[in-house]
C-alpha positions as CSV (number, residue, x, y, z in Angstrom):
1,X,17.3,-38.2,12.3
2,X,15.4,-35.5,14.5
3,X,15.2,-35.6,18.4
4,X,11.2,-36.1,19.0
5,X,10.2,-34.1,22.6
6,X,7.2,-35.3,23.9
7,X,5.4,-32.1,26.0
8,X,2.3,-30.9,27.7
9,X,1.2,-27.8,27.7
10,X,0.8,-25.8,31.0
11,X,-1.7,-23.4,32.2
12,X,0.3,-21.6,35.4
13,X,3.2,-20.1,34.9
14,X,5.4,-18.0,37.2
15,X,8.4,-18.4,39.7
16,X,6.4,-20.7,42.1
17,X,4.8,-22.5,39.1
18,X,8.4,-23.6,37.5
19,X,9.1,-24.7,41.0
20,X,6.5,-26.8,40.9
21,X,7.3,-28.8,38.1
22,X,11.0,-28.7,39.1
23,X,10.3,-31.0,42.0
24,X,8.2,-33.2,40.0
25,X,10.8,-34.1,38.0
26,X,9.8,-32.0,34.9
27,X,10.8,-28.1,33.9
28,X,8.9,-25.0,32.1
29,X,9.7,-24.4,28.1
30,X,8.6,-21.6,25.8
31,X,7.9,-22.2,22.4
32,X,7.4,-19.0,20.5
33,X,7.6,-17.0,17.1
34,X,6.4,-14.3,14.8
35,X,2.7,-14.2,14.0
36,X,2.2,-17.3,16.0
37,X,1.1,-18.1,19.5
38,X,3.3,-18.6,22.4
39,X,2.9,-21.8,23.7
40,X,3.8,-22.6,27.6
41,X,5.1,-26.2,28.2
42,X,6.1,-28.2,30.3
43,X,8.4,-31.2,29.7
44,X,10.0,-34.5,31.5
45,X,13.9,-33.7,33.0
46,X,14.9,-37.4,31.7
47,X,15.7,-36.0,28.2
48,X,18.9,-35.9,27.1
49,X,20.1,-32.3,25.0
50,X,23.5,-32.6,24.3
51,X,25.2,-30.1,21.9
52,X,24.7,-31.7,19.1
53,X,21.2,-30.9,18.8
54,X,21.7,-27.7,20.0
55,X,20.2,-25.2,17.0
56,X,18.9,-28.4,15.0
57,X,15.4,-29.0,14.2
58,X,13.7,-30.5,16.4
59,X,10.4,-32.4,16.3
60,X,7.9,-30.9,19.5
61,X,5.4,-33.2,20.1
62,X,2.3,-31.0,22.6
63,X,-1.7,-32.2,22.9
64,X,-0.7,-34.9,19.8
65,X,-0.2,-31.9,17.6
66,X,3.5,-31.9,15.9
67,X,5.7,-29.1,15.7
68,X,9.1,-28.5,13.8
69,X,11.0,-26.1,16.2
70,X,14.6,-25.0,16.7
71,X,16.5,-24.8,20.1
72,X,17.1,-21.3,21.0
73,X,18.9,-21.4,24.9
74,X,19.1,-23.9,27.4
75,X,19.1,-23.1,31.3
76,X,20.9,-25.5,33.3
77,X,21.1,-25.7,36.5
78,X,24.6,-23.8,38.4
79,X,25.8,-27.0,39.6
80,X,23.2,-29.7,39.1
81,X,23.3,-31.7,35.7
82,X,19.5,-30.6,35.1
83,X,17.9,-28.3,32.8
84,X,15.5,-25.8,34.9
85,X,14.1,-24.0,31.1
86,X,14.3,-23.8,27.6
87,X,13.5,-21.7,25.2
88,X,12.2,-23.0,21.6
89,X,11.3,-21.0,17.8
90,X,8.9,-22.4,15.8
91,X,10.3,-23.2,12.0
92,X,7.1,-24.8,10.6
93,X,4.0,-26.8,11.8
94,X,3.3,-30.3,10.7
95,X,0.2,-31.1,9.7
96,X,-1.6,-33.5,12.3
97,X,-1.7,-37.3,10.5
């Protein structure tokens, strides 16, 4: 089974942007890959990565367009269970149903 992420892409981005987000209770994520678009999002901090989907497919859900990505880093937080970024690389595109 493949972790769904439900996002929404962002249009600022930048230090005081990610802060931003950060106290509303969501954090910036980067979905990039060759010969495709970079695509800025922004997702919910009540999701739950543990290592077991680390470097998995992963289905990336942004603007009801689906995406098959793969993990590439987490940023947590120094002493705060939270993830402040992530970093995502695009393996394929589903088609939108």
């Amino acid at each position: 089974m493949m972790l769904t992420i439900h996002a929404v892409q962002r249009n600022k981005t930048g230090k005081s942007a990610s802060r931003a987000l950060r106290v509303n209770n969501k954090f910036p994520a980067i979905v990039y890959g060759i010969k495709k678009p970079t695509l800025h999002i922004e997702i919910d901090d009540k999701i739950i990565i543990n290592s077991k989907f680390y470097k998995k497919k992963v289905k990336l859900i942004v603007c009801s367009k689906k995406y098959v990505v793969t993990i590439k880093e987490i940023h947590y937080h120094p002493f705060k269970p939270k993830i402040i970024h992530m970093d995502f690389i695009y393996t394929n595109q589903i088609k939108q149903q």
